[in-house]
C-alpha positions as CSV (number, residue, x, y, z in Angstrom):
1,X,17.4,20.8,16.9
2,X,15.2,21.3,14.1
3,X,16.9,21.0,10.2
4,X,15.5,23.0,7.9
5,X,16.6,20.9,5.3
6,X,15.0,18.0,6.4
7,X,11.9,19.5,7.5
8,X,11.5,20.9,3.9
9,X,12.5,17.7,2.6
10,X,9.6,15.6,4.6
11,X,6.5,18.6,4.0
12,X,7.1,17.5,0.1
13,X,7.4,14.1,0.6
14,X,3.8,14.1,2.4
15,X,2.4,16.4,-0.3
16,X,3.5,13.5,-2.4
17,X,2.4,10.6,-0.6
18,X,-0.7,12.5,0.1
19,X,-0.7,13.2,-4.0
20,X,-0.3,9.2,-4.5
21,X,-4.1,8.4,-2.9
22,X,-6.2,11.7,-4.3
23,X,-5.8,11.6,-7.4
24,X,-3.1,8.8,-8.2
25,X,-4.5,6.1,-6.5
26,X,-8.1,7.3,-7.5
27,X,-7.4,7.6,-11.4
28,X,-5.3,4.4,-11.4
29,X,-8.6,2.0,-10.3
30,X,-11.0,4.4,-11.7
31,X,-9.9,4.0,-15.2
32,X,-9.5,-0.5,-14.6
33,X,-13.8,-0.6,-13.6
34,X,-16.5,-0.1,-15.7
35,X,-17.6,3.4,-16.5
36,X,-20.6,3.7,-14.3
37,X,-18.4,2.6,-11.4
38,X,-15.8,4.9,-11.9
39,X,-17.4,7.6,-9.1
40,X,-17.7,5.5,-6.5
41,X,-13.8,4.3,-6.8
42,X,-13.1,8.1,-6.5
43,X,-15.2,8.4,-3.3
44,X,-14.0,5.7,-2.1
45,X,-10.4,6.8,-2.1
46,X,-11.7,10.2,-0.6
47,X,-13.6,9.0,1.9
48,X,-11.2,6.8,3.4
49,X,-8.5,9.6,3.0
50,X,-11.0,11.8,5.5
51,X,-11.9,9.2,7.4
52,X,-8.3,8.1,7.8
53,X,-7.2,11.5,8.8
54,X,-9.5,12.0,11.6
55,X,-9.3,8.2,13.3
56,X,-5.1,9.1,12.9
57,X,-5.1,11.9,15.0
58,X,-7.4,10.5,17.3
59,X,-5.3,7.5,18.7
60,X,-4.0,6.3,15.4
61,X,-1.1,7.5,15.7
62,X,-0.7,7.1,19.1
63,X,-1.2,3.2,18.9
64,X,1.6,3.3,16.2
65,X,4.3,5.5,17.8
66,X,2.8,6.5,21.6
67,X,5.5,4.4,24.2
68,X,4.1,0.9,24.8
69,X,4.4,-2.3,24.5
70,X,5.6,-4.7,21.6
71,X,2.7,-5.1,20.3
72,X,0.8,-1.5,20.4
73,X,1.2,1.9,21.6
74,X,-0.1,3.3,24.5
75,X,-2.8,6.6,24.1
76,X,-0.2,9.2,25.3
77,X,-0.3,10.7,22.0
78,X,-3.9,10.7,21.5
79,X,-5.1,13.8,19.7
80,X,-2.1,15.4,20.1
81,X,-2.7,17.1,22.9
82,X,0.6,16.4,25.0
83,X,2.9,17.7,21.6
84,X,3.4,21.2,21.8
85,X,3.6,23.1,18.8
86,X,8.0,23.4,19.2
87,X,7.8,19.5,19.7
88,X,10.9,17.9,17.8
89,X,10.0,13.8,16.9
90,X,12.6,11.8,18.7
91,X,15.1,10.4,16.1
92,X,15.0,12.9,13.4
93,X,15.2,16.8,13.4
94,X,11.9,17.0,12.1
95,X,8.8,18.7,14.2
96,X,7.0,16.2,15.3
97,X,3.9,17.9,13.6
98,X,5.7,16.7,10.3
99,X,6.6,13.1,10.8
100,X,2.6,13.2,12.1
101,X,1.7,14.8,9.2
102,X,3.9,12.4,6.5
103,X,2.7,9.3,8.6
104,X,-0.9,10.0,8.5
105,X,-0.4,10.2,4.6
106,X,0.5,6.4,4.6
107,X,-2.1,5.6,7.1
108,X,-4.2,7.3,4.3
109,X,-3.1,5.4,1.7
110,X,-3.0,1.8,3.0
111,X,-6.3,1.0,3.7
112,X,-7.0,3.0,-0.2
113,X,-5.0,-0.1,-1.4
114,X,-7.0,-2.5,-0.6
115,X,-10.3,-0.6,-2.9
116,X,-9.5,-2.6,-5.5
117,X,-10.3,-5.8,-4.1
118,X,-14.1,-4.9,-3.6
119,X,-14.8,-2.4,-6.5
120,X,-18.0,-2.4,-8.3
121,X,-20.1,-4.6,-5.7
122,X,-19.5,-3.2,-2.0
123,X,-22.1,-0.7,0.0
124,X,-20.1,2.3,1.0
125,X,-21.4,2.2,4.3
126,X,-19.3,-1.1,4.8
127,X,-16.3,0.7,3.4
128,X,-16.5,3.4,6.0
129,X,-16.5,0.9,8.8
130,X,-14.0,-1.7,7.2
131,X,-11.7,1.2,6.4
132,X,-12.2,2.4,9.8
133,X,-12.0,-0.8,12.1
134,X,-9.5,-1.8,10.0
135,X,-6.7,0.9,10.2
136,X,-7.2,1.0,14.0
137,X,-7.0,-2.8,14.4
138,X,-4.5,-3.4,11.8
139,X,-2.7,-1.1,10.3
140,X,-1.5,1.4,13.5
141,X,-0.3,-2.2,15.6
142,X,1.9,-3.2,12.5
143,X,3.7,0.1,12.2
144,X,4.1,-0.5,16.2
145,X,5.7,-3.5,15.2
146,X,8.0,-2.4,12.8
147,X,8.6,1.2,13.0
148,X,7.1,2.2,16.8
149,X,9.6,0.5,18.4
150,X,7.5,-3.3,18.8
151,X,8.6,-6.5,18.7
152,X,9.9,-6.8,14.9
153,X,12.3,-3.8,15.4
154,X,13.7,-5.2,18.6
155,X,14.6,-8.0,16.0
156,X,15.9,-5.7,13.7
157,X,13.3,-5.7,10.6
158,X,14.2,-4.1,7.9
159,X,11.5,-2.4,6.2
160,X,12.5,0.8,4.9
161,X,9.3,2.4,3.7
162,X,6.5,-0.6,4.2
163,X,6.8,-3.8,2.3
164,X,5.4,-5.5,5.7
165,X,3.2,-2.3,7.5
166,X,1.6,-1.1,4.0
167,X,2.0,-3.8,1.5
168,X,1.8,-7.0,2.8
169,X,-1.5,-6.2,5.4
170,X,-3.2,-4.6,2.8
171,X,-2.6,-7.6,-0.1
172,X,-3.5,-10.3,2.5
173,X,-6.8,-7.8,4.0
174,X,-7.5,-7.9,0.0
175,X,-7.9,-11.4,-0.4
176,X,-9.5,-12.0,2.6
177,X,-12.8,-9.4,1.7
178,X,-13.0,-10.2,-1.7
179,X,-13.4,-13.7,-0.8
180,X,-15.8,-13.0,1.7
181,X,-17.6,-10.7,-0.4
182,X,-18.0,-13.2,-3.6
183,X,-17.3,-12.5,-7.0
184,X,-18.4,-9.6,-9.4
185,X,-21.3,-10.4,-12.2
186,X,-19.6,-12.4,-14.7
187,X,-16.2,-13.7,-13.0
188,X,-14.6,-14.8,-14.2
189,X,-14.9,-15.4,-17.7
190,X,-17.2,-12.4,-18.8
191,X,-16.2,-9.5,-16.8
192,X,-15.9,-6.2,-18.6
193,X,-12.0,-4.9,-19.3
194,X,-10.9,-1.7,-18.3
195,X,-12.8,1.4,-19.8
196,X,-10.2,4.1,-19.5
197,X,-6.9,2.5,-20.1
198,X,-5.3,6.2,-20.8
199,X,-6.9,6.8,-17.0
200,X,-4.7,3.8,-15.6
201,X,-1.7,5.2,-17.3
202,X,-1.8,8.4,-16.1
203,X,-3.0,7.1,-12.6
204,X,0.1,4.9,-12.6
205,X,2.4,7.8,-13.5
206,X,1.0,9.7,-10.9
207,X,1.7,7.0,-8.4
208,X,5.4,6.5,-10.4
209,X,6.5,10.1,-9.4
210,X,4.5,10.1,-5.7
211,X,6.3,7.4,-4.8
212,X,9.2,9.3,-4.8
213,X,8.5,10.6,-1.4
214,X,6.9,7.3,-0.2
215,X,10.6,5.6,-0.5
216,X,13.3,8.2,-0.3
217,X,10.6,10.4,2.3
218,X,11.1,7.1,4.6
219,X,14.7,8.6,5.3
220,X,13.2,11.2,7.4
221,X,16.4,13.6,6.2
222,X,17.6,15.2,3.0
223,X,20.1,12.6,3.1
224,X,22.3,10.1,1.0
225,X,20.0,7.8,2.1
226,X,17.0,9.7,0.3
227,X,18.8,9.9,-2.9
228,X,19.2,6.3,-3.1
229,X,16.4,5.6,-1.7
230,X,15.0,7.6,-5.2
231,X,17.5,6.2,-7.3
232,X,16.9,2.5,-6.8
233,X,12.6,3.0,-6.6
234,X,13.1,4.8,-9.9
235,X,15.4,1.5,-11.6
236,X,13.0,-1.1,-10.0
237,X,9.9,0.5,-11.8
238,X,11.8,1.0,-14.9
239,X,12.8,-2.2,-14.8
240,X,9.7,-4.1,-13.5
241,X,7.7,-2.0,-16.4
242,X,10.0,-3.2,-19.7
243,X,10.0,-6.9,-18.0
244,X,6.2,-7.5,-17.8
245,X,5.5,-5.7,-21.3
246,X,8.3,-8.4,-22.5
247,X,6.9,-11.5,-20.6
248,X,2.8,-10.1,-21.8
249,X,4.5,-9.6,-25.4
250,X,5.7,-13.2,-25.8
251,X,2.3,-14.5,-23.9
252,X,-0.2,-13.0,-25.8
253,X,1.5,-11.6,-28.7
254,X,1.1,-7.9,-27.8
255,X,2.3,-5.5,-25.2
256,X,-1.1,-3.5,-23.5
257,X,-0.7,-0.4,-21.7
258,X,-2.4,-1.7,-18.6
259,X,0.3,-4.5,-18.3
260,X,2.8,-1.8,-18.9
261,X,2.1,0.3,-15.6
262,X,1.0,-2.9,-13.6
263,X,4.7,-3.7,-13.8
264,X,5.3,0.0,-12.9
265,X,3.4,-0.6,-10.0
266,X,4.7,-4.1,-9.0
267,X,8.2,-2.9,-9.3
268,X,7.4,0.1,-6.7
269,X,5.6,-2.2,-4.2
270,X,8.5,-4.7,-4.5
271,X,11.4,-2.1,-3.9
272,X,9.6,-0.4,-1.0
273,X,11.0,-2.4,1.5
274,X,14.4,-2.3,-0.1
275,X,14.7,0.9,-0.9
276,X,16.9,2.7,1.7
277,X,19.3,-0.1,2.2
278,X,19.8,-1.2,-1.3
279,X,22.1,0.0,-4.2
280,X,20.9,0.3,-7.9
281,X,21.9,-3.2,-9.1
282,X,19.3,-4.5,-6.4
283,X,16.9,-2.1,-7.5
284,X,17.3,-3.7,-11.5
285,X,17.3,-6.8,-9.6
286,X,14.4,-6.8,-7.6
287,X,12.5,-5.0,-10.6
288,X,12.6,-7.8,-12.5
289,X,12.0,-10.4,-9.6
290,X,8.4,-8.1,-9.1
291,X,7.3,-8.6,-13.0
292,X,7.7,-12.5,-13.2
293,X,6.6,-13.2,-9.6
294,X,3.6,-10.9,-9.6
295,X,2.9,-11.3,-13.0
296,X,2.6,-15.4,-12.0
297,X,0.5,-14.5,-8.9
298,X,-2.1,-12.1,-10.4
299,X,-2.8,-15.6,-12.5
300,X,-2.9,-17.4,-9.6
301,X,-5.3,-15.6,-7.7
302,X,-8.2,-15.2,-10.3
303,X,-7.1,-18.2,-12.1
304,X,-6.5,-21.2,-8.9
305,X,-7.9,-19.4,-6.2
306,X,-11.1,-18.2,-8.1
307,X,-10.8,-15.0,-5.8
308,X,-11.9,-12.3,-7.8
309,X,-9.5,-9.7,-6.0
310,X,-10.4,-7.1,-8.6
311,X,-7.8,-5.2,-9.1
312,X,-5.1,-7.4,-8.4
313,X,-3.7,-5.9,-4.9
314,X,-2.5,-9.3,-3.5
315,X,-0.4,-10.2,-6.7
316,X,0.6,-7.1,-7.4
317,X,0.9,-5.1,-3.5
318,X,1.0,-8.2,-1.4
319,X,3.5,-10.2,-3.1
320,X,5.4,-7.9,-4.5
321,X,5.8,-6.3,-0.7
322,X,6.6,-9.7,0.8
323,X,8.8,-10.4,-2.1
324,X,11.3,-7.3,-1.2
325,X,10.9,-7.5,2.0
326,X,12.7,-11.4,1.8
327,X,15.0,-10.0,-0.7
328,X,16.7,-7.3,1.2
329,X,18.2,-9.2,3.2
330,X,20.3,-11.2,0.3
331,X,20.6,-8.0,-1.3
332,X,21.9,-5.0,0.9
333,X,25.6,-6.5,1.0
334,X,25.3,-5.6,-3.0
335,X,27.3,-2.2,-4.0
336,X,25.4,0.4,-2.8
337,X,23.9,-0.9,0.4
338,X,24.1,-0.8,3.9
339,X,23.9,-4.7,4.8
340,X,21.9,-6.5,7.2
341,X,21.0,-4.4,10.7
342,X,23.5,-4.3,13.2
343,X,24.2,-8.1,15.3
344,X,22.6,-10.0,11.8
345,X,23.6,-12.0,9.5
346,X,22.7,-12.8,5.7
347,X,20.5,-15.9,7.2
348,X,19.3,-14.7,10.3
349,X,18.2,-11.6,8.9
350,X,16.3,-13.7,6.2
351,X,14.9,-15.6,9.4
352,X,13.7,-12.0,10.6
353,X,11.8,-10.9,7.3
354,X,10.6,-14.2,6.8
355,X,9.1,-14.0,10.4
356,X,7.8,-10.3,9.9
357,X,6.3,-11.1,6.4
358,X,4.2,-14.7,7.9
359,X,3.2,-13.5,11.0
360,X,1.9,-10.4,9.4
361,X,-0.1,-12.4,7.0
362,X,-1.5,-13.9,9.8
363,X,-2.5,-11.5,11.9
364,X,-4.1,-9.2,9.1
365,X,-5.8,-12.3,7.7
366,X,-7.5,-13.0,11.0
367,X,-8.2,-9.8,12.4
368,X,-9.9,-8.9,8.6
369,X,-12.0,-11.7,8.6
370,X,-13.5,-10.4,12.2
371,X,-13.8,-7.1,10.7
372,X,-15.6,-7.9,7.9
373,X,-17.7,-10.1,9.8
374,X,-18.4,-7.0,12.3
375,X,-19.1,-4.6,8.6
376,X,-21.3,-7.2,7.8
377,X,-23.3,-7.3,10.9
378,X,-23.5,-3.4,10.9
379,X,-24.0,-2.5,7.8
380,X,-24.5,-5.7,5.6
381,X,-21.3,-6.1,3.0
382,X,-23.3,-6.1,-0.7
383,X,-25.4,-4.0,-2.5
384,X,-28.1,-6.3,-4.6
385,X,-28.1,-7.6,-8.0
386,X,-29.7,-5.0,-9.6
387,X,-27.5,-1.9,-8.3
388,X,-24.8,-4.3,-9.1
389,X,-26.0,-4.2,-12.7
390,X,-26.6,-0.3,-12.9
391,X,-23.6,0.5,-11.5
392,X,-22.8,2.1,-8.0
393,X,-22.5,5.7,-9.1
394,X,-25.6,6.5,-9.7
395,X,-27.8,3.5,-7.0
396,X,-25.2,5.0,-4.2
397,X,-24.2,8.2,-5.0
398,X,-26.8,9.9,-7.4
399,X,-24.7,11.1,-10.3
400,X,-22.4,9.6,-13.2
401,X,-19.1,10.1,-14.1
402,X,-20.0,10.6,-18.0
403,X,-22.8,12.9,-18.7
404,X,-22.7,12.6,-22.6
């Protein structure tokens, strides 16, 4: 029962996925903070990658994929320990070790997302137990939801790699600590810019190719599916990249690099959703759609909402995940794609997205706020003034990223 095919197909696309958090993820908001910051990013995205790991096997996964009910798993799964080693994953002829293994990577990755909205001012003993409560109280029930066989896949959702269980809780979780947590030294008129743009870029590139088996990995096979899947991520961030350097260009007067890949990245959040039931007009389409829209909201945020969301992972994840997820469903009756899910239409299956998108928001917005209030209990959220101002490498972590 087991393709060999598909089951070589998959191991990449978790080395890849796996690639996008240490070091993609880790270079890509190391190089936007100051320079004595730029450690603690990195050990931040490790961290949570170990810590994820561990509370994934544990009943992580089990709450996400374990039989239930439509809102969680049951703890059948827990630790593994009823999956023999043989064990094929229902659905696909994968091991079930594998589809473990390529859904821990995204378990790893989602709560890494939301790093940038607290860089450069948060203990790390709150990250730990935000990152923690956090995956366990909102991450594994939205996959349930969507992917584990909840309540928005008896509806027929249709989120093909995450737009909902990655994007939109970990945008909305964003907002919702960095407000809590209160503004970096200096927001928001006199906070430093980027001191590695080179390190962004090559972050973002990093994440561009990664990505690869984030979206067409979502097919679970070495399948048509897959290679559009690829095709249409690859137009979107193409397309998302030349539009924001175009609408920065005619703003300001010059194109910057970190614009550049920001796009990159908007247009790969946006298409996530989309991407295995889309064809490659969509994926121009929705490109663009993810550089003027997330482009507007990363404005919006610092500039209306005076949230300093550091790194921009509302506008730019957030958004851009809630905006494919809506558009997928005017979009997959394009060449190339599949349609709506089976006993939709055009408008209902709007009405399902739409649904999946709000009451996401909801629930993560809520449920964060508890958890930060329970971090902040613990551990306390802040680290004072003066580490603030010497930087968190060396106050929390006793070394420094440039030894010159």
């Amino acid at each position: 029962m087991i393709n060999s095919g598909d089951t070589a197909w998959i191991l990449t696309s978790t080395a890849l996925v796996l690639f996008m958090t240490i070091p993609a993820l880790g270079l890509f908001y190391g190089g936007l903070v100051r320079a004595r910051n730029i450690l603690s990013v990195l050990m931040h995205c490790v961290a949570i990658a170990a810590l994820a790991s561990v509370l994934w096997l544990a009943v992580g996964y089990s709450i996400a994929f374990a039989p239930g009910t439509a809102l969680s798993g049951g703890l059948s799964k827990a630790f593994l320990l009823s999956m023999g080693r043989n064990a094929v994953f229902s659905g696909a002829k994968l091991p079930e070790s594998v589809f473990f293994m390529f859904q821990m990577t995204f378990a790893i990755i989602t709560p890494a997302l939301i790093v940038g909205a607290y860089v450069e001012r948060i203990r790390f003993s709150a990250v730990l137990i935000f990152s923690g409560l956090w995956l366990l109280i909102v991450y594994a029930p939205v996959t349930h939801w969507v992917w584990g066989g909840g309540w928005l896949a008896a509806l027929g959702a249709m989120d093909f790699a995450g737009g909902i269980v990655v994007h939109v809780t970990a945008g909305v979780s964003a907002l919702v600590i960095a407000a809590m947590l209160g503004p970096r030294k200096g927001f928001p008129d006199n906070v430093q810019p980027p001191h590695a743009p080179w390190m962004v870029m090559t972050g973002a590139a990093m994440l561009w190719v990664g990505w690869f088996g984030f979206n067409a990995g979502s097919a679970l096979a070495a399948s048509a599916d897959a290679g559009m899947a690829m095709l249409v991520t690859h137009m979107s961030a193409a397309t998302a990249t030349l539009a924001w350097m175009g609408i920065e260009w005619k703003k300001y007067g010059k194109p910057s690099l970190v614009g550049a890949v920001t796009g990159t990245i908007a247009g790969l959040a946006t298409i996530t959703p989309a991407s295995g039931y889309v064809g490659p007009l969509a994926g121009v389409i929705i490109g663009a759609a993810a550089a003027f829209v997330c482009f507007y909201m990363v404005e919006v945020v610092k500039g209306r909402f005076k949230v300093d969301d550091s790194l921009d992972v509302l506008g730019v994840h957030g958004v851009g995940g809630a905006l494919g997820t809506l558009l997928v469903a005017l979009l997959a009756g394009l060449p190339g794609g599949t349609g709506v899910s089976e006993g939709n239409t055009v408008v209902t299956q709007f009405g399902v997205q739409l649904a999946g998108v709000v009451v996401t928001a909801i629930f993560s917005a809520i449920a964060t706020y508890v958890i930060v209030k329970i971090t902040s209990a613990l551990a306390g959220l802040r680290v004072s003034p003066e580490e603030e101002t010497e930087g968190l490498d060396y106050t929390t972590h006793g070394e420094t990223g440039y030894n010159l």
